[in-house]
mmJSON file of the N, C-alpha and C atoms, coordinates in Angstrom:
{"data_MODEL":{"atom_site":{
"group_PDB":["ATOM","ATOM","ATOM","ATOM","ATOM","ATOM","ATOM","ATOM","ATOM","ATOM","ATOM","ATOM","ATOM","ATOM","ATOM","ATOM","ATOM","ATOM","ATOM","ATOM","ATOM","ATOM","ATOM","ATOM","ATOM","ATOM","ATOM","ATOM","ATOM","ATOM","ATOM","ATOM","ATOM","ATOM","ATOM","ATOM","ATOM","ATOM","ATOM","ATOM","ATOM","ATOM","ATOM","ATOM","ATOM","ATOM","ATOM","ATOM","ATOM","ATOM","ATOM","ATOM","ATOM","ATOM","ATOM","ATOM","ATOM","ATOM","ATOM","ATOM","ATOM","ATOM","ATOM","ATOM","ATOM","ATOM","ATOM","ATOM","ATOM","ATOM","ATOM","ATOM","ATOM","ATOM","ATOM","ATOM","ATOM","ATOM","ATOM","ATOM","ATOM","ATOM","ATOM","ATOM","ATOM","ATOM","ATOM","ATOM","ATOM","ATOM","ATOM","ATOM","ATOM","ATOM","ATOM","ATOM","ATOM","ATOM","ATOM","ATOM","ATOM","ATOM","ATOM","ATOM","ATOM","ATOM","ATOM","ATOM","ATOM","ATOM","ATOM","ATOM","ATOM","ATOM","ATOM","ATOM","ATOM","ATOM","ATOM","ATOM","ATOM","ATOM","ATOM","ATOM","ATOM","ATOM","ATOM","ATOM","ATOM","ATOM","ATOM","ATOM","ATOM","ATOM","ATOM","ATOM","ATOM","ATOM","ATOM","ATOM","ATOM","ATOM","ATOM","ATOM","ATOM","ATOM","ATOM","ATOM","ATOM","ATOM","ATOM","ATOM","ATOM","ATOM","ATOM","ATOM","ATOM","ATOM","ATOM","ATOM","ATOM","ATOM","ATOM","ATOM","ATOM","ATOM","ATOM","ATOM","ATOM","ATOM","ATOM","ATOM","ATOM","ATOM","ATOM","ATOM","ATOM","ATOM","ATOM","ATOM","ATOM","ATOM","ATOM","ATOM","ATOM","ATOM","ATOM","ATOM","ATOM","ATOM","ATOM","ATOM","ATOM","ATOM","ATOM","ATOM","ATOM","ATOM","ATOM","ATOM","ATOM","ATOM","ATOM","ATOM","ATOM","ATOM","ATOM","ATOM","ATOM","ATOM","ATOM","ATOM","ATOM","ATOM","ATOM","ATOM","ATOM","ATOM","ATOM","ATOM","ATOM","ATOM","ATOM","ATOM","ATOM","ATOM","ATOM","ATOM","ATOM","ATOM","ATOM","ATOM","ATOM","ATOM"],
"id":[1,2,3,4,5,6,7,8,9,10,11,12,13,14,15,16,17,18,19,20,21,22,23,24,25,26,27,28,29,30,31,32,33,34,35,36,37,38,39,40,41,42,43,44,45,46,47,48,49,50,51,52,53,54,55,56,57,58,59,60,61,62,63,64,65,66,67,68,69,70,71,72,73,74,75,76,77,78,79,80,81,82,83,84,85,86,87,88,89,90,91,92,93,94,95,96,97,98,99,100,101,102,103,104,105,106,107,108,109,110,111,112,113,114,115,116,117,118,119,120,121,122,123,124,125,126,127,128,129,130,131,132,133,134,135,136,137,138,139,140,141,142,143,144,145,146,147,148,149,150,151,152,153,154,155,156,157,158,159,160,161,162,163,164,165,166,167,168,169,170,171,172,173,174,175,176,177,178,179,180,181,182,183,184,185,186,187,188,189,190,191,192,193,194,195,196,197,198,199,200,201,202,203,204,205,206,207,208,209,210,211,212,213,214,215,216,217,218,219,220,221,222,223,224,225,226,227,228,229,230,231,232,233,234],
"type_symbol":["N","C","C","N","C","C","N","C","C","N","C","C","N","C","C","N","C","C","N","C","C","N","C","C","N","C","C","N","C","C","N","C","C","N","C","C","N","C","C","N","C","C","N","C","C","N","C","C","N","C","C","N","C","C","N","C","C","N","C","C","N","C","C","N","C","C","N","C","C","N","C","C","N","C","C","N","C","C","N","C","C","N","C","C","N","C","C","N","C","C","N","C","C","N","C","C","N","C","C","N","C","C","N","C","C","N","C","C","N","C","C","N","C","C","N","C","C","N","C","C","N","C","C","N","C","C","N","C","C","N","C","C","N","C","C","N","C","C","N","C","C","N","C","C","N","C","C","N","C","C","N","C","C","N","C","C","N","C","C","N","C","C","N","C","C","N","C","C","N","C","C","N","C","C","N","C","C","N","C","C","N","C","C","N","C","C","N","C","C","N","C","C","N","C","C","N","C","C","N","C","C","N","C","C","N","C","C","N","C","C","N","C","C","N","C","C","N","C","C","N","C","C","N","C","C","N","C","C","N","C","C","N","C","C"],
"label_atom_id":["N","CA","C","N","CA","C","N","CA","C","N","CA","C","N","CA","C","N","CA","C","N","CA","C","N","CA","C","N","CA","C","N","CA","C","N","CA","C","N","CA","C","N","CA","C","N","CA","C","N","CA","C","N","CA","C","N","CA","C","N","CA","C","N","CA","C","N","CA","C","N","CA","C","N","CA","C","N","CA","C","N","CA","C","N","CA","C","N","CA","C","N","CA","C","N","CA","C","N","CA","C","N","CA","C","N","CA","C","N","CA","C","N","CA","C","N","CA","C","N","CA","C","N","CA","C","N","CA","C","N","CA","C","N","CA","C","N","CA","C","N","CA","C","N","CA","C","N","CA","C","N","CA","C","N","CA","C","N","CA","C","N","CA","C","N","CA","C","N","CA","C","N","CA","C","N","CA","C","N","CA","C","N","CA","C","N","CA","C","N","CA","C","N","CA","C","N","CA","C","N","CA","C","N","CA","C","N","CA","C","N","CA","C","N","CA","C","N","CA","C","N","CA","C","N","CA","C","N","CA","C","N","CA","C","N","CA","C","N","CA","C","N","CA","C","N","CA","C","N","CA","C","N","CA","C","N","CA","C","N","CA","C","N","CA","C","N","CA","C","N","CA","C"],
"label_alt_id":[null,null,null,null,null,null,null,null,null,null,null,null,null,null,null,null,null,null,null,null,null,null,null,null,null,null,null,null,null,null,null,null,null,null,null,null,null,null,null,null,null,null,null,null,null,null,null,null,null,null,null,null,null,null,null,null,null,null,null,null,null,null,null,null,null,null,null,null,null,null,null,null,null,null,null,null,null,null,null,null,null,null,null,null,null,null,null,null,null,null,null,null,null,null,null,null,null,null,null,null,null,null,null,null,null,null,null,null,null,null,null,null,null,null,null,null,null,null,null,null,null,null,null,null,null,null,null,null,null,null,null,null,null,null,null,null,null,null,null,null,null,null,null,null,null,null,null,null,null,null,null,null,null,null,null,null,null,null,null,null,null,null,null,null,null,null,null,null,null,null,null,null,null,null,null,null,null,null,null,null,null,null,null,null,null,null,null,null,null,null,null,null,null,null,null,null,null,null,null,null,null,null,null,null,null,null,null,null,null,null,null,null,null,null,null,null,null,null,null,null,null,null,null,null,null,null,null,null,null,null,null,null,null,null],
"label_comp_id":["UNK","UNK","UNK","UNK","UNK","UNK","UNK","UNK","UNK","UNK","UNK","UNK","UNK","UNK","UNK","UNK","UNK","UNK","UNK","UNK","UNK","UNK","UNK","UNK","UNK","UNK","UNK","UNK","UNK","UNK","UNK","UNK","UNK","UNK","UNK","UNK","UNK","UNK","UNK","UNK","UNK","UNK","UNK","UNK","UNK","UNK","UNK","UNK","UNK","UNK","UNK","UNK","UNK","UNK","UNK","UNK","UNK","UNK","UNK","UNK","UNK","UNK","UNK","UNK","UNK","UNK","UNK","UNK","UNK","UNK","UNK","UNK","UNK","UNK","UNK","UNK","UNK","UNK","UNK","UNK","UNK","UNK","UNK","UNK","UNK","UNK","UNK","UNK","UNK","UNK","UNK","UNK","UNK","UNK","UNK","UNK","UNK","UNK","UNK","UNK","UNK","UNK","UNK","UNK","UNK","UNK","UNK","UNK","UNK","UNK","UNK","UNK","UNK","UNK","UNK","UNK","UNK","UNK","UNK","UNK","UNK","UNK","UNK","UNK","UNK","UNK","UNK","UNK","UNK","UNK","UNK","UNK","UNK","UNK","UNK","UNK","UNK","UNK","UNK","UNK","UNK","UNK","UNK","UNK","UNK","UNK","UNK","UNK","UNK","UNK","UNK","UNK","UNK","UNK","UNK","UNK","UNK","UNK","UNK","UNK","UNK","UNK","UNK","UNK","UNK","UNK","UNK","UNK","UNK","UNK","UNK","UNK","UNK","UNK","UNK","UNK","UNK","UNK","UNK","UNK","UNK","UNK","UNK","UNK","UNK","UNK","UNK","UNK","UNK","UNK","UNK","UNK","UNK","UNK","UNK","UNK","UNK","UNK","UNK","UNK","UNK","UNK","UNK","UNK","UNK","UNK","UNK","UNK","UNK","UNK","UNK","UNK","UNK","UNK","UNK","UNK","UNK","UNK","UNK","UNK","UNK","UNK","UNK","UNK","UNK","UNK","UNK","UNK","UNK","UNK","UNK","UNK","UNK","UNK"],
"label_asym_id":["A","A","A","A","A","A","A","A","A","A","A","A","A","A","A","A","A","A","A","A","A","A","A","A","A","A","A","A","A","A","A","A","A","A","A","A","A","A","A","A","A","A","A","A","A","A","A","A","A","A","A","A","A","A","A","A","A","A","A","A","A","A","A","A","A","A","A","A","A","A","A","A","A","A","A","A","A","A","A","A","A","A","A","A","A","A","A","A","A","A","A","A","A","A","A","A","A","A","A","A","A","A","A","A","A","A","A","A","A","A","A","A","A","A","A","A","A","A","A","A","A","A","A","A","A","A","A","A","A","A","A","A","A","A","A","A","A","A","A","A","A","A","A","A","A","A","A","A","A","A","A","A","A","A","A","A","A","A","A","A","A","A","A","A","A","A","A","A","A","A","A","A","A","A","A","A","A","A","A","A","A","A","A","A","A","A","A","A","A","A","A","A","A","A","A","A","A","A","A","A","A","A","A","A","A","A","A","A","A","A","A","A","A","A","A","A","A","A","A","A","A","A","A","A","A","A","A","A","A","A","A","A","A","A"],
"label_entity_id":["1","1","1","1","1","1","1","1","1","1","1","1","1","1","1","1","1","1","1","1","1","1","1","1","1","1","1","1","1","1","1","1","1","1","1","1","1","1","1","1","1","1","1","1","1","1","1","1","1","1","1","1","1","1","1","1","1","1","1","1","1","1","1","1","1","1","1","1","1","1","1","1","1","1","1","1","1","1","1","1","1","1","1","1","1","1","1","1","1","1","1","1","1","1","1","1","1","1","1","1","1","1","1","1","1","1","1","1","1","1","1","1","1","1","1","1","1","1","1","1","1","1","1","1","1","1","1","1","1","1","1","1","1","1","1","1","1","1","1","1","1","1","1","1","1","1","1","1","1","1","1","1","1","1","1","1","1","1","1","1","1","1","1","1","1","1","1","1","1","1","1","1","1","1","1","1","1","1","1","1","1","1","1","1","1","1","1","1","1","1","1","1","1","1","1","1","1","1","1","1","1","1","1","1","1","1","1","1","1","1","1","1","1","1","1","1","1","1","1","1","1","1","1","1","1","1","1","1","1","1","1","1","1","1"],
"label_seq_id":[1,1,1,2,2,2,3,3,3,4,4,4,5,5,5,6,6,6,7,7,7,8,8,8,9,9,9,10,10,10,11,11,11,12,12,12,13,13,13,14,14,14,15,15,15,16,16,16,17,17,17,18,18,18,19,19,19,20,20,20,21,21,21,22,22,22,23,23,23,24,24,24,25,25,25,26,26,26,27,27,27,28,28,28,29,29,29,30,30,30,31,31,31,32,32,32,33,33,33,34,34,34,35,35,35,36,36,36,37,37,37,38,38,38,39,39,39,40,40,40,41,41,41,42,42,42,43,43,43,44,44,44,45,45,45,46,46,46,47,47,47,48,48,48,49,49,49,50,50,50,51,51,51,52,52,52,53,53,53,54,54,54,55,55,55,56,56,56,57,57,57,58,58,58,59,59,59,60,60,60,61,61,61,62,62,62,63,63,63,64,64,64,65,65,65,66,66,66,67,67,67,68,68,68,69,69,69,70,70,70,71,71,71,72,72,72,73,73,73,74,74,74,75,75,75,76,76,76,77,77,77,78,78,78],
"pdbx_PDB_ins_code":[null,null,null,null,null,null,null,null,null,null,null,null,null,null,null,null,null,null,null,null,null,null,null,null,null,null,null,null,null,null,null,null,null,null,null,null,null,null,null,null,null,null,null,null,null,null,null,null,null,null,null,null,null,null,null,null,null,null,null,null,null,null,null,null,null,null,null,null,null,null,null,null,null,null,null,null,null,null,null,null,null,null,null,null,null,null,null,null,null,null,null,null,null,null,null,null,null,null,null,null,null,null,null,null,null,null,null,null,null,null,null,null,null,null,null,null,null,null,null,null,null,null,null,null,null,null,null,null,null,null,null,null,null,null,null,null,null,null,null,null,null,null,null,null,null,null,null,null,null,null,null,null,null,null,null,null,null,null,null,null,null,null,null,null,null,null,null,null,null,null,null,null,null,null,null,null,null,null,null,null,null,null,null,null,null,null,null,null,null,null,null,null,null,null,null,null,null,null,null,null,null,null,null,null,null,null,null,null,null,null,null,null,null,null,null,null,null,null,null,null,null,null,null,null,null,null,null,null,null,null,null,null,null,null],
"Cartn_x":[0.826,0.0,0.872,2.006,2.736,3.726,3.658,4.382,3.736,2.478,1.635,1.127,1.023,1.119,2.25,3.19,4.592,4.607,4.265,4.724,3.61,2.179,1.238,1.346,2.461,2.196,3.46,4.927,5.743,5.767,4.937,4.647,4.075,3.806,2.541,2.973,4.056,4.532,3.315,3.29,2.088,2.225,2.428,2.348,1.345,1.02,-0.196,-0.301,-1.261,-0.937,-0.536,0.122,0.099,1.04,2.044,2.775,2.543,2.001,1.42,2.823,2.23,3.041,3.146,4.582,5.012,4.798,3.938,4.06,4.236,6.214,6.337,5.981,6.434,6.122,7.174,8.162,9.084,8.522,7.696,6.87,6.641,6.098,5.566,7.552,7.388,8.995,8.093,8.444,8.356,8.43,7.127,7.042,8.127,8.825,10.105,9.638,10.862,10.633,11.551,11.337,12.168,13.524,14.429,15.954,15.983,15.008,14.852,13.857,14.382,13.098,13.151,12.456,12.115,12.909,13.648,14.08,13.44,13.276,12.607,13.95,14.205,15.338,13.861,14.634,14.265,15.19,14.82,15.703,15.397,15.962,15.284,15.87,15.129,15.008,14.392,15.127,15.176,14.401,12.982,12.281,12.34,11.961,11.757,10.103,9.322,8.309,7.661,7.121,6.735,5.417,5.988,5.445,4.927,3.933,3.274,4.335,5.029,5.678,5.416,5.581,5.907,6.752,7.036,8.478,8.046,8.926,8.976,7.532,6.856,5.411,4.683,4.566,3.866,3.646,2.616,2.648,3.524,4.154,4.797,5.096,5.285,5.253,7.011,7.631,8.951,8.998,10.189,10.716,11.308,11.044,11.52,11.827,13.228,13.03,12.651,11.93,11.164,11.744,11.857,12.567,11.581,11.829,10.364,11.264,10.727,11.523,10.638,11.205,10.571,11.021,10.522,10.732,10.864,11.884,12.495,12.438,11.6,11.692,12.77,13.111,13.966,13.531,13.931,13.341,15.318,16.197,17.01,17.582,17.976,18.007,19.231,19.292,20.477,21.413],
"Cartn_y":[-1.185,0.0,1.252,1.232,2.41,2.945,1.402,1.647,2.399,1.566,2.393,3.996,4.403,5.375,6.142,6.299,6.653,6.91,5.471,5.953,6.727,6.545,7.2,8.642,8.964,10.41,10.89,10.318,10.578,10.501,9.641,9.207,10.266,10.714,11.511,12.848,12.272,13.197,12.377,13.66,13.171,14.149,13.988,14.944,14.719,16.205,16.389,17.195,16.453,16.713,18.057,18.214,19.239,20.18,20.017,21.223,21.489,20.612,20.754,21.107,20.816,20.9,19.396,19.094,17.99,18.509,17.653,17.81,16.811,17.296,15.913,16.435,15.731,16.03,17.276,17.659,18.725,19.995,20.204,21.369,20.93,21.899,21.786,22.111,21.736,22.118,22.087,22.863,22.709,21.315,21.304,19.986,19.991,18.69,18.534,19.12,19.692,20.317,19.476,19.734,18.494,18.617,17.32,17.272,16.771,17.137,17.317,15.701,15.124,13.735,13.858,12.702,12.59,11.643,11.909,10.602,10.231,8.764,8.228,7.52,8.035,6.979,6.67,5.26,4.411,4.869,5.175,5.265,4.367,3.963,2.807,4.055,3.769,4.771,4.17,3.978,3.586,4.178,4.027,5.032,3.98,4.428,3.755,4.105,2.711,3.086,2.448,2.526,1.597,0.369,-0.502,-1.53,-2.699,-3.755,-4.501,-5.872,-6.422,-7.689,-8.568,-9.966,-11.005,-11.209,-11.253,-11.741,-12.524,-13.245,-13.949,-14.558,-14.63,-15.236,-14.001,-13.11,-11.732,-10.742,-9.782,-8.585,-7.678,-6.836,-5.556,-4.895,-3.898,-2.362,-2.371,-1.696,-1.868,-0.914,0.013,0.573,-0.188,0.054,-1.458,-0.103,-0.654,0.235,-0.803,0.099,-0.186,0.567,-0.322,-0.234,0.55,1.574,2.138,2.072,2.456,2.648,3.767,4.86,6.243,6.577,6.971,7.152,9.02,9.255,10.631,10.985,12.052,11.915,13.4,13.956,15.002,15.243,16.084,16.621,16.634,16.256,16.207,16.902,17.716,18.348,17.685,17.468,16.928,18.413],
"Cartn_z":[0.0,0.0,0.0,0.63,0.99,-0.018,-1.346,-2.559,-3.448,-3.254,-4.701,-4.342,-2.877,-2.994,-3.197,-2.792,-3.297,-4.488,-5.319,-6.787,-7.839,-6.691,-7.566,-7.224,-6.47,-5.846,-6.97,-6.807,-7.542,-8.915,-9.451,-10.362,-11.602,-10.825,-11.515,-12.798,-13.815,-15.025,-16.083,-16.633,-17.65,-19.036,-20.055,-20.78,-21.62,-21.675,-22.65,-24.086,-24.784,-26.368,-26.779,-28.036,-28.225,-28.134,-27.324,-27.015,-25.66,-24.574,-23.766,-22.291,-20.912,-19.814,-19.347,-19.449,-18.137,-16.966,-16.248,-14.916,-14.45,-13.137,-12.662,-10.758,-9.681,-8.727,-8.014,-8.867,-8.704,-9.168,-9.91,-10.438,-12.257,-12.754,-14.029,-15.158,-15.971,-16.977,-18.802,-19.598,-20.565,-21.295,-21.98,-22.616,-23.825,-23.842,-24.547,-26.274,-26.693,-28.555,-28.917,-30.563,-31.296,-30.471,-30.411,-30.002,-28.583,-27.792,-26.333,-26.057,-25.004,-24.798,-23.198,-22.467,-21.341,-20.838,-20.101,-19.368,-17.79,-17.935,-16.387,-15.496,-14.995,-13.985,-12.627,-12.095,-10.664,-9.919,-8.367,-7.606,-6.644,-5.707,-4.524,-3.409,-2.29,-1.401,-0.229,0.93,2.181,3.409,3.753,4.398,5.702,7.104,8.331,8.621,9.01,9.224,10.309,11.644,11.961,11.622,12.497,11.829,12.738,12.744,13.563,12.702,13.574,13.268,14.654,14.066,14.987,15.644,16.875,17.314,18.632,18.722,19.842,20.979,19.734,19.893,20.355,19.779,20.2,18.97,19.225,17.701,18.788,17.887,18.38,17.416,17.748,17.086,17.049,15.569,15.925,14.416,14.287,13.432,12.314,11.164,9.846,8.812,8.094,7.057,6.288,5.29,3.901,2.563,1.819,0.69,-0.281,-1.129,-2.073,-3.83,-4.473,-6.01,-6.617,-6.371,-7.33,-8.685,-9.448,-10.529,-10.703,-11.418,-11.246,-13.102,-12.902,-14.72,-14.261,-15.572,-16.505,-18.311,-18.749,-20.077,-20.744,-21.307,-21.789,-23.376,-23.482,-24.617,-25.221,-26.675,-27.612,-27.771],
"occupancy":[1.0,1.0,1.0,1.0,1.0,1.0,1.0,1.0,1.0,1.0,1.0,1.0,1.0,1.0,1.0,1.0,1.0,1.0,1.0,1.0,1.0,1.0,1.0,1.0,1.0,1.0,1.0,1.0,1.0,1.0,1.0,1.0,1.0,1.0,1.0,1.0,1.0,1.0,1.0,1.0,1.0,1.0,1.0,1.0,1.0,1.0,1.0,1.0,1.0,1.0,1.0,1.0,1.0,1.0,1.0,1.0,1.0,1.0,1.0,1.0,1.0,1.0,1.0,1.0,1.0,1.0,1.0,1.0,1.0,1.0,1.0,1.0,1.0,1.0,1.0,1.0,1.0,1.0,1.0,1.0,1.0,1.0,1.0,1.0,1.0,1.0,1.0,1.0,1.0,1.0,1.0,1.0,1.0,1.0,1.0,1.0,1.0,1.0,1.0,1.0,1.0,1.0,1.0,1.0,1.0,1.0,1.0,1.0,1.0,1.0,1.0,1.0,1.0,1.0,1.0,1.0,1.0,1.0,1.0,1.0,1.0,1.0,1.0,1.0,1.0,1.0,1.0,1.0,1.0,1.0,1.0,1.0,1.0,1.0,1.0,1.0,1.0,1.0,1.0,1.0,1.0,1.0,1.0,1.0,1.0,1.0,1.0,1.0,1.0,1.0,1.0,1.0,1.0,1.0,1.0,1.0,1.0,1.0,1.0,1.0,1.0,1.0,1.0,1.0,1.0,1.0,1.0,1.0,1.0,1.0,1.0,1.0,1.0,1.0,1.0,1.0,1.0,1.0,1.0,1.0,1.0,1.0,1.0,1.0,1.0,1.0,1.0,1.0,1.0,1.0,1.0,1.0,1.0,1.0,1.0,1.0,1.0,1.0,1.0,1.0,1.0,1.0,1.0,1.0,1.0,1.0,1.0,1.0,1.0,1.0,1.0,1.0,1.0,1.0,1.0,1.0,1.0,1.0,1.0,1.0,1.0,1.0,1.0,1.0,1.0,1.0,1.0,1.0,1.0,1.0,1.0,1.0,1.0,1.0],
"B_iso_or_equiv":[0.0,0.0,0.0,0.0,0.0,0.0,0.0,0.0,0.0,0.0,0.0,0.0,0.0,0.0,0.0,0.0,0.0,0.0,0.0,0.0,0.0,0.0,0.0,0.0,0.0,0.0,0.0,0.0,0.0,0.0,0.0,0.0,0.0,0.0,0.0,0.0,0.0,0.0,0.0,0.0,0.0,0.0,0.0,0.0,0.0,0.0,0.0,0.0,0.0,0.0,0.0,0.0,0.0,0.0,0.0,0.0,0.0,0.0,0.0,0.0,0.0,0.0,0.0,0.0,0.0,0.0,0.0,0.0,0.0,0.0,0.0,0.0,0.0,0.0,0.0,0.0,0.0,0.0,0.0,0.0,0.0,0.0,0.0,0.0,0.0,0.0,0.0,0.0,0.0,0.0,0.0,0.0,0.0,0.0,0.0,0.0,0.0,0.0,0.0,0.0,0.0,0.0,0.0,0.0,0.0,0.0,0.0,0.0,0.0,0.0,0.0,0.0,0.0,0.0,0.0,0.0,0.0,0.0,0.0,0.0,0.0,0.0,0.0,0.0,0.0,0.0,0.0,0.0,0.0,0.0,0.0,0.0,0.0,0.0,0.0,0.0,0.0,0.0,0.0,0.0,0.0,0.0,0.0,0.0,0.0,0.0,0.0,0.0,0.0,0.0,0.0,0.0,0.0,0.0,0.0,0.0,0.0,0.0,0.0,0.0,0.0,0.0,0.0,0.0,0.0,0.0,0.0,0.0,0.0,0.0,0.0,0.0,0.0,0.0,0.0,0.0,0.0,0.0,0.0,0.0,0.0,0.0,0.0,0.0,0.0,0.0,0.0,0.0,0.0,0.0,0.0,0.0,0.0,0.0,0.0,0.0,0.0,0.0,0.0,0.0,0.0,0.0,0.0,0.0,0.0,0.0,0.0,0.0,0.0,0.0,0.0,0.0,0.0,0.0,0.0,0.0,0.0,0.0,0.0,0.0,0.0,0.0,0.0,0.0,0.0,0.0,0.0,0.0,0.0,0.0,0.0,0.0,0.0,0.0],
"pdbx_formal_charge":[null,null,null,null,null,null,null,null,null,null,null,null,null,null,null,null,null,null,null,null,null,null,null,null,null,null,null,null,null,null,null,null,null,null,null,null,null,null,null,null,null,null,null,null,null,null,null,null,null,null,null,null,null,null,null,null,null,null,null,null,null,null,null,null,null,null,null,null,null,null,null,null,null,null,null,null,null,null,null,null,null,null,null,null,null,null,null,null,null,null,null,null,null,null,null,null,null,null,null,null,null,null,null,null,null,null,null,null,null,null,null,null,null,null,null,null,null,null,null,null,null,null,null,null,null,null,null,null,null,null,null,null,null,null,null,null,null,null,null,null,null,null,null,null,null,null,null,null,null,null,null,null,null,null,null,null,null,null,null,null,null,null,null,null,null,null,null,null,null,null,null,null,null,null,null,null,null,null,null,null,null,null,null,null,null,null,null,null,null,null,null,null,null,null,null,null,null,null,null,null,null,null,null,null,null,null,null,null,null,null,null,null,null,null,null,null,null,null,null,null,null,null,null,null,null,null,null,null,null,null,null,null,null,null],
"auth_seq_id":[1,1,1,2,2,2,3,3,3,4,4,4,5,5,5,6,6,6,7,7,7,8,8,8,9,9,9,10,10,10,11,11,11,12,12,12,13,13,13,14,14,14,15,15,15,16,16,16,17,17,17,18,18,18,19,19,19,20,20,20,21,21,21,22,22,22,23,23,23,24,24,24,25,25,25,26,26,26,27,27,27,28,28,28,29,29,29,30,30,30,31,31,31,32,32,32,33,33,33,34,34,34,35,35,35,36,36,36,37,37,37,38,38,38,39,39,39,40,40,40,41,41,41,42,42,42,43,43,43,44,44,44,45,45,45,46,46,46,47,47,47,48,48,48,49,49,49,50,50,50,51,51,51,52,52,52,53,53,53,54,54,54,55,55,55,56,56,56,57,57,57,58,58,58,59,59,59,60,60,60,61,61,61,62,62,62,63,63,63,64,64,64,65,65,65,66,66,66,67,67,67,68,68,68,69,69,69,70,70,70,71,71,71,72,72,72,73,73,73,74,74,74,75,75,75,76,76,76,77,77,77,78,78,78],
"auth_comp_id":["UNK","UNK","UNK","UNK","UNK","UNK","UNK","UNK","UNK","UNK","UNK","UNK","UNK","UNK","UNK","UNK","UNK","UNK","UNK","UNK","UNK","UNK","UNK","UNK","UNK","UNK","UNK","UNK","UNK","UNK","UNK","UNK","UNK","UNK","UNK","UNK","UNK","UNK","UNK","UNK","UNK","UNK","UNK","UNK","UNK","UNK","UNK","UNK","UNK","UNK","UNK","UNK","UNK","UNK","UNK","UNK","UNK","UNK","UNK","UNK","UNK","UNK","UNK","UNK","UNK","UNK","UNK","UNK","UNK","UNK","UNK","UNK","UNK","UNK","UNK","UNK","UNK","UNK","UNK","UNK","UNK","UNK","UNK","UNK","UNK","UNK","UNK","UNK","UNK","UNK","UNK","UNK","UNK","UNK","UNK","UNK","UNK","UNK","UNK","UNK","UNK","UNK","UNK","UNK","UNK","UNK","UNK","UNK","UNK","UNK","UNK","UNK","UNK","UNK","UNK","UNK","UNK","UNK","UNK","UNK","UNK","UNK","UNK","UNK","UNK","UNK","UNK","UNK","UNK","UNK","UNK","UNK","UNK","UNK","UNK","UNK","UNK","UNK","UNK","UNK","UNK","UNK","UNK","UNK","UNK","UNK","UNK","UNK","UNK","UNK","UNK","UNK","UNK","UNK","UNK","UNK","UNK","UNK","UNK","UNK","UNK","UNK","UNK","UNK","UNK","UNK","UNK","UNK","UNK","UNK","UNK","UNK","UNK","UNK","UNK","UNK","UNK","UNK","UNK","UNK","UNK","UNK","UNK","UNK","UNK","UNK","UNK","UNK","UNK","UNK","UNK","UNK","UNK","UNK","UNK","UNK","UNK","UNK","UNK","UNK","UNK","UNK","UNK","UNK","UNK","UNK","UNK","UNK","UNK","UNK","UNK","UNK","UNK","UNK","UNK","UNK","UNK","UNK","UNK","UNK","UNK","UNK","UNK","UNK","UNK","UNK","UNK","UNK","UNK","UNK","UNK","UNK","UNK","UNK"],
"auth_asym_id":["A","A","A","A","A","A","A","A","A","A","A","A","A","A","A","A","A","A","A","A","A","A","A","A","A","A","A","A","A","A","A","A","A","A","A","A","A","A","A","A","A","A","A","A","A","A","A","A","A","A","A","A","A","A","A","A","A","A","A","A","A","A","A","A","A","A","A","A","A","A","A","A","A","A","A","A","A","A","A","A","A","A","A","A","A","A","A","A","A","A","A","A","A","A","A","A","A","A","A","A","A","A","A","A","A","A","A","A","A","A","A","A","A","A","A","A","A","A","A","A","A","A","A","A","A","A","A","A","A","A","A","A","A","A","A","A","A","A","A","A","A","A","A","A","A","A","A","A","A","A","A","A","A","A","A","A","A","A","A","A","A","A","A","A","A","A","A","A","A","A","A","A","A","A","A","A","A","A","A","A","A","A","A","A","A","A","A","A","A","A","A","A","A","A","A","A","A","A","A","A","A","A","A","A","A","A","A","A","A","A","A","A","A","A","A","A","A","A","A","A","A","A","A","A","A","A","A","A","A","A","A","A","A","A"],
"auth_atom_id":["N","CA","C","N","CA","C","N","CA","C","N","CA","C","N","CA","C","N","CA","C","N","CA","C","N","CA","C","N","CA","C","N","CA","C","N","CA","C","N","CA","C","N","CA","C","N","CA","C","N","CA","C","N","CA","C","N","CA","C","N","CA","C","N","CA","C","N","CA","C","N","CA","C","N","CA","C","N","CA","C","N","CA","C","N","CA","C","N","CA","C","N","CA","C","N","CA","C","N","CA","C","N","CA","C","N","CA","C","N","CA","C","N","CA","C","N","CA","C","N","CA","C","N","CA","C","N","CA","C","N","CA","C","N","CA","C","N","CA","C","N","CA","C","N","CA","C","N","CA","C","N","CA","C","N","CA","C","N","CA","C","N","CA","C","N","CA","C","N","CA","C","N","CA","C","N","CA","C","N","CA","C","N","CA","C","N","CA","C","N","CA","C","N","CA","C","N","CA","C","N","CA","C","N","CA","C","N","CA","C","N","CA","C","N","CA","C","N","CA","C","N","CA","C","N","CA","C","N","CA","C","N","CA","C","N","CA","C","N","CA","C","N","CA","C","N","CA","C","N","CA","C","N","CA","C","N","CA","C","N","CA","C","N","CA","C","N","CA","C","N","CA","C"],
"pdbx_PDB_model_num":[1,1,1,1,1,1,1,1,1,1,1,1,1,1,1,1,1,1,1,1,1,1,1,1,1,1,1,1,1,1,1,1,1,1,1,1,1,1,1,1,1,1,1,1,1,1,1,1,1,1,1,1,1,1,1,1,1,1,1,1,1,1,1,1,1,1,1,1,1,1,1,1,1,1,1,1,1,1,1,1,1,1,1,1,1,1,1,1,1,1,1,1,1,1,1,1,1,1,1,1,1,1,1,1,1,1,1,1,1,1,1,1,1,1,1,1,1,1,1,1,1,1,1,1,1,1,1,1,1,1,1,1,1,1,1,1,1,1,1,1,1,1,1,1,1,1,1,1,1,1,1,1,1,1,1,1,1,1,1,1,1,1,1,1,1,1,1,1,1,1,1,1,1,1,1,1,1,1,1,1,1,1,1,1,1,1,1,1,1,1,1,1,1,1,1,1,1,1,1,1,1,1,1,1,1,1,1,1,1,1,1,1,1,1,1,1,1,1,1,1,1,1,1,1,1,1,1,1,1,1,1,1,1,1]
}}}
C-alpha cells in the first residue's frame, strides 16, 4: 500500500498533447521540442516506518526500514 502510494504520488509526469506541460512532482517544466526527450530513472530509497511484526510469539510495534523505487523523470536536450 505504501508503494503504490509513493509511486502514484511521484509518479505523476504526464504529458499532454500538443505542445502541452510535463508535470512531474518537482513542479511543471516545458514539454520537450524536437531534439529534447524525457528521461525516467528508478531510484530505490530507504524510508523507516513503523510496523506490527511477529516476534517472539507476540505482535509488536517496531521501526523497519522499507525499501520504495521512485521514478524521477527530466526533459534532456540533444
Amino acid at each position: 500500500m505504501r508503494i503504490r502510494r509513493a509511486l502514484a504520488a511521484t509518479a505523476a509526469a504526464m504529458m499532454l498533447g500538443g505542445g502541452g506541460v510535463l508535470i512531474s512532482a518537482g513542479g511543471a517544466q516545458a514539454a520537450p521540442t524536437p531534439g529534447c526527450h524525457t528521461v525516467i530513472k528508478y531510484v530505490t530509497v530507504v524510508t523507516w516506518e513503523y510496523r506490527q511484526v511477529f516476534e517472539n510469539g507476540q505482535w509488536v510495534t517496531k521501526l523497519v526500514p522499507v525499501t520504495v523505487v521512485l521514478p524521477v523523470s527530466t526533459v534532456v536536450c540533444d
